[in-house]
NULO-142993 format. One record per atom (N, C-alpha, C): residue number from 1; residue in one letter; atom name; x, y, z. Coordinates in pm, 1 decimal, m for minus. Example, Ala and Ser with C-alpha at 12.3 -4.5 7.8 and 13.67 -1.06 7.14 Angstrom:
BEGIN
<pt><num>1</num><residu>a</residu><atome>N</atome><x>1319.0</x><y>m569.0</y><z>780.0</z></pt>
<pt><num>1</num><residu>a</residu><atome>CA</atome><x>1230.0</x><y>m450.0</y><z>780.0</z></pt>
<pt><num>1</num><residu>a</residu><atome>C</atome><x>1320.0</x><y>m330.0</y><z>780.0</z></pt>
<pt><num>2</num><residu>s</residu><atome>N</atome><x>1285.0</x><y>m225.0</y><z>708.0</z></pt>
<pt><num>2</num><residu>s</residu><atome>CA</atome><x>1367.0</x><y>m106.0</y><z>714.0</z></pt>
<pt><num>2</num><residu>s</residu><atome>C</atome><x>1290.0</x><y>3.0</y><z>787.0</z></pt>
//
This chain:
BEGIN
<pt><num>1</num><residu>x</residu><atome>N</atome><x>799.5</x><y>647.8</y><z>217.1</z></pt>
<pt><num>1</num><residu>x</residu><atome>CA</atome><x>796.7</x><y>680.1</y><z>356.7</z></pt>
<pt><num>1</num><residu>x</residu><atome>C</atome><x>845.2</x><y>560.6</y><z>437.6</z></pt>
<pt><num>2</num><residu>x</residu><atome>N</atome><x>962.0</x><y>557.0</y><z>476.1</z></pt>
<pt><num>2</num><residu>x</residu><atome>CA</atome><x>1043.0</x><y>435.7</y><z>553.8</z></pt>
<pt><num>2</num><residu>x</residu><atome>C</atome><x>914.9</x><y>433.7</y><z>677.1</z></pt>
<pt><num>3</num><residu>x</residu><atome>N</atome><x>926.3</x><y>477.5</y><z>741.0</z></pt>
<pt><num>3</num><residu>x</residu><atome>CA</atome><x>840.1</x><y>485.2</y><z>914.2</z></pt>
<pt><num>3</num><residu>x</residu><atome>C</atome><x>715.9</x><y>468.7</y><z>874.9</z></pt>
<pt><num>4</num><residu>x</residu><atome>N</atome><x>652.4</x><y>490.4</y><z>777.0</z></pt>
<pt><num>4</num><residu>x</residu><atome>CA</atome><x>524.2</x><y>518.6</y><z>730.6</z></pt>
<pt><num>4</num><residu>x</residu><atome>C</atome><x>425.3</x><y>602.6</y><z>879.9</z></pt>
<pt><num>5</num><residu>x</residu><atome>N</atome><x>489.2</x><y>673.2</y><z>938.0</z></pt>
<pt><num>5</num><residu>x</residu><atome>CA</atome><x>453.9</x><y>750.6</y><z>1023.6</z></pt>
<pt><num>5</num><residu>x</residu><atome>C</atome><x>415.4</x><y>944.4</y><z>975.6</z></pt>
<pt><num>6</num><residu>x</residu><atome>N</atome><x>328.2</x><y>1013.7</y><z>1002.4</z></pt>
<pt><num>6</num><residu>x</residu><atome>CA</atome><x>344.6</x><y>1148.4</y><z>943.5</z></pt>
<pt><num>6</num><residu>x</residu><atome>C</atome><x>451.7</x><y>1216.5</y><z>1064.3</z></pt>
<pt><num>7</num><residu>x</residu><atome>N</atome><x>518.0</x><y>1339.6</y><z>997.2</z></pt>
<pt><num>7</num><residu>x</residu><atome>CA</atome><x>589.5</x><y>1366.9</y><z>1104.1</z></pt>
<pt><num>7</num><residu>x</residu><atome>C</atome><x>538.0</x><y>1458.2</y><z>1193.4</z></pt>
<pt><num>8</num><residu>x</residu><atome>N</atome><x>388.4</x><y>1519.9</y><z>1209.3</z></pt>
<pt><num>8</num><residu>x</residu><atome>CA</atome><x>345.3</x><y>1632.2</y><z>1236.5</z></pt>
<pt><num>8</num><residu>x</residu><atome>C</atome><x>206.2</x><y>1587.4</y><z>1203.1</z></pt>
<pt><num>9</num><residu>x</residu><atome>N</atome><x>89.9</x><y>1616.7</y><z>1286.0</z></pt>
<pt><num>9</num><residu>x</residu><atome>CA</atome><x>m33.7</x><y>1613.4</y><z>1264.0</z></pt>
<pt><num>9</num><residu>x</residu><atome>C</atome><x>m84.6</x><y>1727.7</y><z>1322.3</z></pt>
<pt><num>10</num><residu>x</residu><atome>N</atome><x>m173.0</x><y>1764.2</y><z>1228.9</z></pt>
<pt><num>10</num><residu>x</residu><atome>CA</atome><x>m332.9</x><y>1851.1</y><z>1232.9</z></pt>
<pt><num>10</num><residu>x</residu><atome>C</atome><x>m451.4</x><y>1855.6</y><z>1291.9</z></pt>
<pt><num>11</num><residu>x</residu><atome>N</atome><x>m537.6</x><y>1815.4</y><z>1425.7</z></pt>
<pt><num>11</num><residu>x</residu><atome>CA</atome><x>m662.9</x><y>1794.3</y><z>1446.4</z></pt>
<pt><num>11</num><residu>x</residu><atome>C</atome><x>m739.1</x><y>1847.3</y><z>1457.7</z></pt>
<pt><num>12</num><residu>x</residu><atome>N</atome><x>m843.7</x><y>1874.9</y><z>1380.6</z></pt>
<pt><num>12</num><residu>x</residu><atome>CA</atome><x>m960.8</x><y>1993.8</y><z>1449.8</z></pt>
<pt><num>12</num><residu>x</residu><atome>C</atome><x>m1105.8</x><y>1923.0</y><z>1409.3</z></pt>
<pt><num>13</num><residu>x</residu><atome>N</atome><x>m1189.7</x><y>1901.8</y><z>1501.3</z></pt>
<pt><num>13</num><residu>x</residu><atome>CA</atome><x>m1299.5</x><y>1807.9</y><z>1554.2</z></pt>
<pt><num>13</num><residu>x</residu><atome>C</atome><x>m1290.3</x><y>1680.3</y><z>1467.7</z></pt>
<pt><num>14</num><residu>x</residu><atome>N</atome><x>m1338.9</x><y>1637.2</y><z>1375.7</z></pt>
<pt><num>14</num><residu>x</residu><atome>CA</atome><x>m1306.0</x><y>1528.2</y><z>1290.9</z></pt>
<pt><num>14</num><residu>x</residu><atome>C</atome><x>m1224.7</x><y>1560.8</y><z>1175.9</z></pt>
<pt><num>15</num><residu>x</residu><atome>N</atome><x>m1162.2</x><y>1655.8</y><z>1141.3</z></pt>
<pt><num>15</num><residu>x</residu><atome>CA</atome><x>m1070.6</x><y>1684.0</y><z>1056.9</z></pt>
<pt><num>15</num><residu>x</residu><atome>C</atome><x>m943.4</x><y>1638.4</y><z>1047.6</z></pt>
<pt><num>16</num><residu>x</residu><atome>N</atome><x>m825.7</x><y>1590.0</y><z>974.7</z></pt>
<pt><num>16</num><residu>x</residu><atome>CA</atome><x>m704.1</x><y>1546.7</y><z>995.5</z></pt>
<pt><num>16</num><residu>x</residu><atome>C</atome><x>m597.0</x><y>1618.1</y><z>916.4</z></pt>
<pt><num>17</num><residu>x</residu><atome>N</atome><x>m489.9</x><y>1697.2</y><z>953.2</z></pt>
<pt><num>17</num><residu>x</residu><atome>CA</atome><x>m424.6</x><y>1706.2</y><z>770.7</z></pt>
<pt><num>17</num><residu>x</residu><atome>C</atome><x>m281.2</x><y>1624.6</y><z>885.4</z></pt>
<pt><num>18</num><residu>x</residu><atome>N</atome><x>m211.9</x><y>1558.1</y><z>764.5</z></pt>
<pt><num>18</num><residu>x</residu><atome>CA</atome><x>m129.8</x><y>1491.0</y><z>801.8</z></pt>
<pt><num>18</num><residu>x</residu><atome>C</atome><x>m10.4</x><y>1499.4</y><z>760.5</z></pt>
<pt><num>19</num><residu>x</residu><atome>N</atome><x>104.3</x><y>1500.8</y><z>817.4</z></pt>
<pt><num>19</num><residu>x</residu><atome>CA</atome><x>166.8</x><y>1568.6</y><z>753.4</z></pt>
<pt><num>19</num><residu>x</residu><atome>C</atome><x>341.9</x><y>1507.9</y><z>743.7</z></pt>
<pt><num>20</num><residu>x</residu><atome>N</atome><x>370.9</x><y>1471.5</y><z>596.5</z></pt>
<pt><num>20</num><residu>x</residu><atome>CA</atome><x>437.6</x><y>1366.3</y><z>550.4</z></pt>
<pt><num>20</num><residu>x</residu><atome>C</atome><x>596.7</x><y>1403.6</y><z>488.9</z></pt>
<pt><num>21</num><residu>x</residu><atome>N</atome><x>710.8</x><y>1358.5</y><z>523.2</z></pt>
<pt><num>21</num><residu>x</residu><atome>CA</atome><x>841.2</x><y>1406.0</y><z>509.6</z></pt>
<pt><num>21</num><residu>x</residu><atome>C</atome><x>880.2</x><y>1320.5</y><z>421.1</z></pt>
<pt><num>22</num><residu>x</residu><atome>N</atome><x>918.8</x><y>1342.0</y><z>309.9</z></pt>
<pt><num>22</num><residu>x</residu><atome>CA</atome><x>971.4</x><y>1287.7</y><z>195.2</z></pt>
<pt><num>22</num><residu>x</residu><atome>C</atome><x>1093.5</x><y>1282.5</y><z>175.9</z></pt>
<pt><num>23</num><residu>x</residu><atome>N</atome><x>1179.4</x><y>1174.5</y><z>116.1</z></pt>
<pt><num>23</num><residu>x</residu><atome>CA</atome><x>1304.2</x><y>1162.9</y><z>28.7</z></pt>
<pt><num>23</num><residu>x</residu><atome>C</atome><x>1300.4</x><y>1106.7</y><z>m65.4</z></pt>
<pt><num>24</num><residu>x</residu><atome>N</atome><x>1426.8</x><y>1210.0</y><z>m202.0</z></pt>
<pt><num>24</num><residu>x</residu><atome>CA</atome><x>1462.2</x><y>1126.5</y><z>m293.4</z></pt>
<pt><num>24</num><residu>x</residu><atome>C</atome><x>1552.2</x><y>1029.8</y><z>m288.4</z></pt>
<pt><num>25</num><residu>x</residu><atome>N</atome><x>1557.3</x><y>923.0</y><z>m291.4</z></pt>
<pt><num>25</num><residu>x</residu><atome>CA</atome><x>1653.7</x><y>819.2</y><z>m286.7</z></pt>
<pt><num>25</num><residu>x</residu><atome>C</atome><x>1797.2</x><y>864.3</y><z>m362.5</z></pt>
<pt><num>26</num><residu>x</residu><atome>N</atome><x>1718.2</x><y>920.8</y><z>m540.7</z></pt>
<pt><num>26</num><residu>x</residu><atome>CA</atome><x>1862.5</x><y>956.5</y><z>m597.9</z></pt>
<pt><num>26</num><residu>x</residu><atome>C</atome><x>1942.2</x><y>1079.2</y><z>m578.6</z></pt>
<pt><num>27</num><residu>x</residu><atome>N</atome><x>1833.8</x><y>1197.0</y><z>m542.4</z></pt>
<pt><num>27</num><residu>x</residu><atome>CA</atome><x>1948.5</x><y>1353.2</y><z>m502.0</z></pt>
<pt><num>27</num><residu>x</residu><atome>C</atome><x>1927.3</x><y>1351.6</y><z>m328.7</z></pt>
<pt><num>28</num><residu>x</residu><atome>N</atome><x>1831.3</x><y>1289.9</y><z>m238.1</z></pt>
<pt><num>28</num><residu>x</residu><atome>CA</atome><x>1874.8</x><y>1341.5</y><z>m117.4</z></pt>
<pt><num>28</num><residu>x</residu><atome>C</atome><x>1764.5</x><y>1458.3</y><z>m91.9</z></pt>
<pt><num>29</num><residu>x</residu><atome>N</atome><x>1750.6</x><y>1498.2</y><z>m188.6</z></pt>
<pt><num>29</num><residu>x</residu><atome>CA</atome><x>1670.7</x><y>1611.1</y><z>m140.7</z></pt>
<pt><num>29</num><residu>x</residu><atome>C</atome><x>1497.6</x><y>1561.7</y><z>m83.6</z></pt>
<pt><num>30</num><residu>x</residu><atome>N</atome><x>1440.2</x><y>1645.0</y><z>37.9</z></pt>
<pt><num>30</num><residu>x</residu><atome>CA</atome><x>1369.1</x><y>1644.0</y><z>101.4</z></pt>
<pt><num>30</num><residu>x</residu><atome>C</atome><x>1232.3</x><y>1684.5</y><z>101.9</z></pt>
<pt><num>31</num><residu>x</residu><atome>N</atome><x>1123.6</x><y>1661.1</y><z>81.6</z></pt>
<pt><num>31</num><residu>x</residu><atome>CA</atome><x>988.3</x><y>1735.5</y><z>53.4</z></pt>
<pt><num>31</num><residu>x</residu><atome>C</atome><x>867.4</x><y>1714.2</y><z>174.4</z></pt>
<pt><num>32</num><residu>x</residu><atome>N</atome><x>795.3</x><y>1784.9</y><z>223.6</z></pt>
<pt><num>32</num><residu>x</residu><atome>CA</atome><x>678.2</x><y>1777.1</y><z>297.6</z></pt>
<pt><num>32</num><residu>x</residu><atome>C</atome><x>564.9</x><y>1717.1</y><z>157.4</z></pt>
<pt><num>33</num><residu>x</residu><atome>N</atome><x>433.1</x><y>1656.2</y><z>223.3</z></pt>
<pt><num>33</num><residu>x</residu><atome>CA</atome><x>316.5</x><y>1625.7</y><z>191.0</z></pt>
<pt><num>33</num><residu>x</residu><atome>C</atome><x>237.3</x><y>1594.3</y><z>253.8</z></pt>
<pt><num>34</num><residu>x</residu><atome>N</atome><x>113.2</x><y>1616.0</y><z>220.6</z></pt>
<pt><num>34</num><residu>x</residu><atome>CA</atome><x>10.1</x><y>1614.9</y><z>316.5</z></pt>
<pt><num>34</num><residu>x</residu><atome>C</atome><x>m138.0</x><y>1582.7</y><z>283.0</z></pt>
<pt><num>35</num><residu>x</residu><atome>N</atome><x>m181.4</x><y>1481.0</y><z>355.5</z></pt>
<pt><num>35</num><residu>x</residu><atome>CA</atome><x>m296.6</x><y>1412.4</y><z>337.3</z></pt>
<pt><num>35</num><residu>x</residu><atome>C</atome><x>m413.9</x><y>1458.3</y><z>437.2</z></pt>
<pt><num>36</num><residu>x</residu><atome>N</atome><x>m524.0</x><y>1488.6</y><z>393.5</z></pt>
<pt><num>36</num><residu>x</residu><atome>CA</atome><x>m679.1</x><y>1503.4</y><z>473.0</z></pt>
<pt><num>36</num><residu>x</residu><atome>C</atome><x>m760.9</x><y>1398.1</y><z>453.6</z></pt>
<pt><num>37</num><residu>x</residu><atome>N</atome><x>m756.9</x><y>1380.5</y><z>602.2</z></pt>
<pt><num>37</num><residu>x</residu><atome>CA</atome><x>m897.9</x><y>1320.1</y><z>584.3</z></pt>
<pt><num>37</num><residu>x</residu><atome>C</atome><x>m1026.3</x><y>1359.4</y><z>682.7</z></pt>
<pt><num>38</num><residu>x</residu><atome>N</atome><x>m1148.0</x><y>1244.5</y><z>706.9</z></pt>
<pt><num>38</num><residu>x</residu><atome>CA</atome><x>m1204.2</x><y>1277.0</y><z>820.8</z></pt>
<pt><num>38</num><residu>x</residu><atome>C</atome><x>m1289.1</x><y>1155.6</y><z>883.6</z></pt>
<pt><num>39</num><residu>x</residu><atome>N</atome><x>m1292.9</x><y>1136.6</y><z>1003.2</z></pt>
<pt><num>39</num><residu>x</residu><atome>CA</atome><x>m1296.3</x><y>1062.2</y><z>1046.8</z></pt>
<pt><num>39</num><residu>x</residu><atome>C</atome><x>m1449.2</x><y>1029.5</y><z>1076.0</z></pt>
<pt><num>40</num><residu>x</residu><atome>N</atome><x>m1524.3</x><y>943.5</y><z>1071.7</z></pt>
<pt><num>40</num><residu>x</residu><atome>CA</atome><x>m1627.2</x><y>867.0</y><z>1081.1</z></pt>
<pt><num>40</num><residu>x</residu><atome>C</atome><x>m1671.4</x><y>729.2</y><z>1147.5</z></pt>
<pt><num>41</num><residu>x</residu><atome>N</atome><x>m1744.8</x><y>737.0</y><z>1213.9</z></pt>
<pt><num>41</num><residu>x</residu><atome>CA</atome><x>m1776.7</x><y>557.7</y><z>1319.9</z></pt>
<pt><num>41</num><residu>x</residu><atome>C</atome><x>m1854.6</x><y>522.2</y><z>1229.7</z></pt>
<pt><num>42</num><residu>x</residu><atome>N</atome><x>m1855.5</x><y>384.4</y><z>1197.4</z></pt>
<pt><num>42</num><residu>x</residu><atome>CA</atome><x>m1903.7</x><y>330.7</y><z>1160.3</z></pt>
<pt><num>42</num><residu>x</residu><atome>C</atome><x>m1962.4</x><y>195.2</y><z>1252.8</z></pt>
<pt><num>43</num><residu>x</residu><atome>N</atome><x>m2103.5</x><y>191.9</y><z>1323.7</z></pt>
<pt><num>43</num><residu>x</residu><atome>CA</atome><x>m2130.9</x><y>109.8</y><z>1415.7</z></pt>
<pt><num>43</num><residu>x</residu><atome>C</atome><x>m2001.2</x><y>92.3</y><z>1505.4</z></pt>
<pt><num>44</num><residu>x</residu><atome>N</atome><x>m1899.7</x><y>15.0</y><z>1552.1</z></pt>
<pt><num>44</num><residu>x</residu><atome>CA</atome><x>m1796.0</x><y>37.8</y><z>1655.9</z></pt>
<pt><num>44</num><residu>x</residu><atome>C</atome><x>m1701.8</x><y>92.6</y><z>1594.0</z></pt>
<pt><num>45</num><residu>x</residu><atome>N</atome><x>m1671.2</x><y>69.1</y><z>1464.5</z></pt>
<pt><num>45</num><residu>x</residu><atome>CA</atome><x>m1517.5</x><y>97.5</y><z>1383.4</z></pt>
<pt><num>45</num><residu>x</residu><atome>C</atome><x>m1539.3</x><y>245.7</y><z>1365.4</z></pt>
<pt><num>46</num><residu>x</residu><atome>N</atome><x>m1393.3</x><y>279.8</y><z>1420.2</z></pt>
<pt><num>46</num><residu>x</residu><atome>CA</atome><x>m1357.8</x><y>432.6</y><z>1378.5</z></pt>
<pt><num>46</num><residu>x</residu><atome>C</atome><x>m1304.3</x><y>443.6</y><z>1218.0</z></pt>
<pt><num>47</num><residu>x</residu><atome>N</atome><x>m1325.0</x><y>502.7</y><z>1121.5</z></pt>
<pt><num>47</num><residu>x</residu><atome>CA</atome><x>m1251.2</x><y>478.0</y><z>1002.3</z></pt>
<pt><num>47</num><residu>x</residu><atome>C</atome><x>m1238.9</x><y>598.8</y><z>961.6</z></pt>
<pt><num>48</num><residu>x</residu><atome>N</atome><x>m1201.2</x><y>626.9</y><z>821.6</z></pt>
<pt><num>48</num><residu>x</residu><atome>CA</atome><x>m1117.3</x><y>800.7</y><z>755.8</z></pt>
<pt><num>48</num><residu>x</residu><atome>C</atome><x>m1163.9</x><y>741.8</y><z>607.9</z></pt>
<pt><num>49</num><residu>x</residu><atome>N</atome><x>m1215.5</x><y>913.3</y><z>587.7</z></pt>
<pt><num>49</num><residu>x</residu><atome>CA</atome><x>m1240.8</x><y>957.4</y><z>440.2</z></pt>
<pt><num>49</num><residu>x</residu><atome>C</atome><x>m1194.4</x><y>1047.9</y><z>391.2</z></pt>
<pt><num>50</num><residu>x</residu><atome>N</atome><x>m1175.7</x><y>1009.7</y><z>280.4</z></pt>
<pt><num>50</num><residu>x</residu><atome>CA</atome><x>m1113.9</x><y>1163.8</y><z>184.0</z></pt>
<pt><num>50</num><residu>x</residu><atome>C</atome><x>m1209.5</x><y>1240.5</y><z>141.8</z></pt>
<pt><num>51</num><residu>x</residu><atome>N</atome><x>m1343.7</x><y>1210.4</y><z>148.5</z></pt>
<pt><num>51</num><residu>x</residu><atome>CA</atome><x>m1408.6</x><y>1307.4</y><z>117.3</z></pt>
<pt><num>51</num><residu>x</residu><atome>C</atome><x>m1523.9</x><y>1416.5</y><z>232.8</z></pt>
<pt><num>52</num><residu>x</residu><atome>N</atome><x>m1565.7</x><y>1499.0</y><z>160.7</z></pt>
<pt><num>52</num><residu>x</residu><atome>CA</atome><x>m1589.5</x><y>1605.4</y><z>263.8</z></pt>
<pt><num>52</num><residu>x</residu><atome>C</atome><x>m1756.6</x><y>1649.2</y><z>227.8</z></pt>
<pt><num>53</num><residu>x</residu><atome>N</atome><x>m1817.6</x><y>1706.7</y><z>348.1</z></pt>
<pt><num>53</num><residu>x</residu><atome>CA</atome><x>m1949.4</x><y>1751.7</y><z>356.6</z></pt>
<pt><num>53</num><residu>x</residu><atome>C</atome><x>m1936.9</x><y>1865.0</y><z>338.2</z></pt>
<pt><num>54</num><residu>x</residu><atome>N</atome><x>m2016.2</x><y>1942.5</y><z>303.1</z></pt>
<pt><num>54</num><residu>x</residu><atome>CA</atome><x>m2019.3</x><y>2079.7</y><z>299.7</z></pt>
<pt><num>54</num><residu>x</residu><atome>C</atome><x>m2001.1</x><y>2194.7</y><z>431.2</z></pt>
<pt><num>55</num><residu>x</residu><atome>N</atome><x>m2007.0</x><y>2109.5</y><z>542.2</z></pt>
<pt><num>55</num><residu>x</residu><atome>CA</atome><x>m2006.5</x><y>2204.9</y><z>651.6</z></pt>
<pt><num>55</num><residu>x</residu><atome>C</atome><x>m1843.5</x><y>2152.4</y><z>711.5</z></pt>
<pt><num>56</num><residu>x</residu><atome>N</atome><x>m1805.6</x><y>2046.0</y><z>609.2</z></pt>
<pt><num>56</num><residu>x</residu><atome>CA</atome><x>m1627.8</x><y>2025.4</y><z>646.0</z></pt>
<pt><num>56</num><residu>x</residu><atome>C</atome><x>m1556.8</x><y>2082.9</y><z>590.8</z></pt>
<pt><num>57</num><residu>x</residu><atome>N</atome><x>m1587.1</x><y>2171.2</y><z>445.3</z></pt>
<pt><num>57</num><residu>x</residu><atome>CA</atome><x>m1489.6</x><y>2235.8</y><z>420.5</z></pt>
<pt><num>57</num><residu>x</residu><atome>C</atome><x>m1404.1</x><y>2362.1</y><z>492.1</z></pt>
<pt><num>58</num><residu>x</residu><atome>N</atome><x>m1504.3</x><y>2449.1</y><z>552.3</z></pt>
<pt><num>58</num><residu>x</residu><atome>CA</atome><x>m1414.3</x><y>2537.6</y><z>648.0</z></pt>
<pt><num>58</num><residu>x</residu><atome>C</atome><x>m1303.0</x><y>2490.6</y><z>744.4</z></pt>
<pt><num>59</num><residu>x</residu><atome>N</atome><x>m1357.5</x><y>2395.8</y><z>760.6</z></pt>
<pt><num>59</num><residu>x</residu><atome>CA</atome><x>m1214.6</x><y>2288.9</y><z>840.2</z></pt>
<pt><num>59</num><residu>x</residu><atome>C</atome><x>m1147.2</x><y>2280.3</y><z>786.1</z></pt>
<pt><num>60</num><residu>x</residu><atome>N</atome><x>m1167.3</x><y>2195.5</y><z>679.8</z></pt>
<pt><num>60</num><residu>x</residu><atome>CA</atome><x>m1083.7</x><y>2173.5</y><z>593.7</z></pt>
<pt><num>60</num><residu>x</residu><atome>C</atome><x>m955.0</x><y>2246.9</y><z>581.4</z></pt>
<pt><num>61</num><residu>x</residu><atome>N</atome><x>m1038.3</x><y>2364.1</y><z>522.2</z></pt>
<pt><num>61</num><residu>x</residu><atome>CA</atome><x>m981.8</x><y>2491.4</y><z>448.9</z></pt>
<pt><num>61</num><residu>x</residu><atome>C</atome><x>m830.6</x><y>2520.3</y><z>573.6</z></pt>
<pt><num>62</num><residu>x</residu><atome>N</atome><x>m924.6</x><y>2592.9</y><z>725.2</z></pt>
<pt><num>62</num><residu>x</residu><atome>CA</atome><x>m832.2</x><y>2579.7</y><z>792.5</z></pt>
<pt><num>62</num><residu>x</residu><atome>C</atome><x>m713.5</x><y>2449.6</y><z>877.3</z></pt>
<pt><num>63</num><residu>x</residu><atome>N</atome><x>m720.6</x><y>2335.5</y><z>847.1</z></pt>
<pt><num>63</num><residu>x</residu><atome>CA</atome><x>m652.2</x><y>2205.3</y><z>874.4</z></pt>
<pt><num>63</num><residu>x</residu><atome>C</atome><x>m520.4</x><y>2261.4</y><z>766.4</z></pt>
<pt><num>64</num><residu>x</residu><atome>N</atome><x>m564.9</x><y>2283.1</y><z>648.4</z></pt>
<pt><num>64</num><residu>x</residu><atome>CA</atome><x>m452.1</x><y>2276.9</y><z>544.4</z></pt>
<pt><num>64</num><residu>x</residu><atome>C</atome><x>m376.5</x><y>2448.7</y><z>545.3</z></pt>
<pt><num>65</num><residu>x</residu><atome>N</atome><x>m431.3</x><y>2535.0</y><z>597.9</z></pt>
<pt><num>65</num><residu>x</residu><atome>CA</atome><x>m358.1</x><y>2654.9</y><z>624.7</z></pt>
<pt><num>65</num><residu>x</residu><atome>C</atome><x>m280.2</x><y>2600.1</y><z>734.4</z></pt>
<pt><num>66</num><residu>x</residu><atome>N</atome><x>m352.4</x><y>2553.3</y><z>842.1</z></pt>
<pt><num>66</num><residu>x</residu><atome>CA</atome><x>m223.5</x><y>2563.1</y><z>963.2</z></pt>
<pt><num>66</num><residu>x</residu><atome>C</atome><x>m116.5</x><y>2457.3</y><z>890.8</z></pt>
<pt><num>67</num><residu>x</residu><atome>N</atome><x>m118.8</x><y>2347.9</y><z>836.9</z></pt>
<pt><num>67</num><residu>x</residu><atome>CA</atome><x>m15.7</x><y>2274.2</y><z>785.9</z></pt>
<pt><num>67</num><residu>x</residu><atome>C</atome><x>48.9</x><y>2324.3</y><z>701.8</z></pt>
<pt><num>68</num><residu>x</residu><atome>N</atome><x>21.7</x><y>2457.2</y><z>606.6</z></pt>
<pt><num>68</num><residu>x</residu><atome>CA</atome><x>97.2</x><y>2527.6</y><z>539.0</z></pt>
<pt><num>68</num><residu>x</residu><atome>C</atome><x>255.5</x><y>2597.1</y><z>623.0</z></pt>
<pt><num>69</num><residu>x</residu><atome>N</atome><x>138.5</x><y>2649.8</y><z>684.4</z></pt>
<pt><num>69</num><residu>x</residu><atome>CA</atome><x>231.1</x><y>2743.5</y><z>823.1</z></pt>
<pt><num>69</num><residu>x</residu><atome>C</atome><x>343.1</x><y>2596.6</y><z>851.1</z></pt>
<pt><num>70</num><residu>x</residu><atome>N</atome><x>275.6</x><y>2497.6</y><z>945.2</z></pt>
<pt><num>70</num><residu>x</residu><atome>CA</atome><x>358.9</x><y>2465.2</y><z>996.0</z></pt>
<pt><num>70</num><residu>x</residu><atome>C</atome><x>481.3</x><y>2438.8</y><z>880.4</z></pt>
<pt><num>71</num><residu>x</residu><atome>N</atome><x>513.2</x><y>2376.6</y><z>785.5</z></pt>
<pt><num>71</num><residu>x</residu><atome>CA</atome><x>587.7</x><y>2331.8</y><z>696.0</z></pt>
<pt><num>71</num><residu>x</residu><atome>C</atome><x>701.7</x><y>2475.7</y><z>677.6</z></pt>
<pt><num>72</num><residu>x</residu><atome>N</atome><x>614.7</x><y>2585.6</y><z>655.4</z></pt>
<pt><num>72</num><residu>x</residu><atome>CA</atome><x>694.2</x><y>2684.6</y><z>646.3</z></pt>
<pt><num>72</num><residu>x</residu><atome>C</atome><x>778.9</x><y>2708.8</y><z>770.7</z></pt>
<pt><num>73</num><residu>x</residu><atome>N</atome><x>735.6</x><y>2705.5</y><z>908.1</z></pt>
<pt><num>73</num><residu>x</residu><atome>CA</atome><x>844.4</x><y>2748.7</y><z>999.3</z></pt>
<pt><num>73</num><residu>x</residu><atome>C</atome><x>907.9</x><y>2632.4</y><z>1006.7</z></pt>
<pt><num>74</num><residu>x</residu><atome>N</atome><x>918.9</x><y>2493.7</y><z>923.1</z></pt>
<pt><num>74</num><residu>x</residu><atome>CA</atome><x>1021.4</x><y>2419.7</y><z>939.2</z></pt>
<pt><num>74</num><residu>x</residu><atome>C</atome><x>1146.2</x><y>2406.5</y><z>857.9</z></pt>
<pt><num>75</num><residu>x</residu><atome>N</atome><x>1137.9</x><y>2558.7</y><z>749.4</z></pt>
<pt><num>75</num><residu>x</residu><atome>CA</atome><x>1261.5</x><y>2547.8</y><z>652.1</z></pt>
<pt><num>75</num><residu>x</residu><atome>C</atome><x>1257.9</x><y>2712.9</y><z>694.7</z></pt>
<pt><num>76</num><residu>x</residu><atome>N</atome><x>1213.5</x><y>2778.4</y><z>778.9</z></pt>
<pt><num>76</num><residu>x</residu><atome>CA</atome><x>1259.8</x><y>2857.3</y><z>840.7</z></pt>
<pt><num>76</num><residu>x</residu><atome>C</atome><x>1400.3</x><y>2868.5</y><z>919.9</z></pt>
<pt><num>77</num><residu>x</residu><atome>N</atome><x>1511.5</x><y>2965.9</y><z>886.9</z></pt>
<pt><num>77</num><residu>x</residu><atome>CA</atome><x>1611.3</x><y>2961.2</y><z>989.4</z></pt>
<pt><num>77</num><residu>x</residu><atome>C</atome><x>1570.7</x><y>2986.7</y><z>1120.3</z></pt>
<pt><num>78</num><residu>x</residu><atome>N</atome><x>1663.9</x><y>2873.5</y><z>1187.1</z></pt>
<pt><num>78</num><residu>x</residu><atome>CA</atome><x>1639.7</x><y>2895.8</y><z>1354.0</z></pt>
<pt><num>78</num><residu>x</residu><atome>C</atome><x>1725.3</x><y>2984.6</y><z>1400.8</z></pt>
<pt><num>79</num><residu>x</residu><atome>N</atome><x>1704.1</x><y>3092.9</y><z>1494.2</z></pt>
<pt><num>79</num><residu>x</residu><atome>CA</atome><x>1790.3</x><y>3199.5</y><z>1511.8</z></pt>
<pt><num>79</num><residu>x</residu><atome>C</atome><x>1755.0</x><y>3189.0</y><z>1684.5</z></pt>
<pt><num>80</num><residu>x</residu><atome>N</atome><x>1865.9</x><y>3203.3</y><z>1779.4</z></pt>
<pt><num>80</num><residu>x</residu><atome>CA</atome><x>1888.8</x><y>3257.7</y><z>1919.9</z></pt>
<pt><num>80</num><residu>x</residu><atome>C</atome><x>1874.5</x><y>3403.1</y><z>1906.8</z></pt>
<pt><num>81</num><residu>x</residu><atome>N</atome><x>1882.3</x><y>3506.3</y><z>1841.9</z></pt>
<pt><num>81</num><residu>x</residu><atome>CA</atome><x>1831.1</x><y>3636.6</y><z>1846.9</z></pt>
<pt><num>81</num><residu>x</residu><atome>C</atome><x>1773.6</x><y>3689.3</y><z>1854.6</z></pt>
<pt><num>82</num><residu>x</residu><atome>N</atome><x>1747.0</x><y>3775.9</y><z>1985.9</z></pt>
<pt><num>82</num><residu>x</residu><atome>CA</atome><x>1577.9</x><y>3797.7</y><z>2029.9</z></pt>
<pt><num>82</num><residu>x</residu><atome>C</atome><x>1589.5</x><y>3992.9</y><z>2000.6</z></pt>
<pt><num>83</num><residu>x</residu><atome>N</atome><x>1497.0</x><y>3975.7</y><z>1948.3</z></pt>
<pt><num>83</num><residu>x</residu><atome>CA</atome><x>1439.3</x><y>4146.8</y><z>1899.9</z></pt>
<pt><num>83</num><residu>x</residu><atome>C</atome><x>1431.1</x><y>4230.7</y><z>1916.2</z></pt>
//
């Protein structure tokens, strides 16, 4: 990841999915990936975990559907043709 930036983020209350644009150096070709975490204070420090409570997985669950979606309408053709 040159930018080490995601290109697209996820938020829903402390939930994160993040969402990461890949290249191969040797074919060129292009891949999404995507990291969860969740976020936690620790006395002043804000910090991120990979792991999850039981009442985070429904988040979860939905953080990584909408990042599905999104990924998909981005190798979606773009069309001016309205219906």
């Amino acid at each position: 990841m040159a930018n080490n930036k995601p290109v697209h983020q996820i938020r829903l209350s402390a939930i994160r999915a993040a969402i990461w644009l890949n290249q191969s150096r040797k074919t060129g070709e292009s891949w999404f990936t995507v990291t969860v975490t969740r976020s936690y204070r620790d006395k002043e420090e804000l910090k991120d975990t990979t792991t999850f409570r039981r009442d985070d997985l429904p988040i979860v669950s939905k953080v990584v559907e909408m990042a599905y979606t999104w990924i998909w309408e981005q190798s979606a053709p773009k069309s001016d043709a309205v219906e």
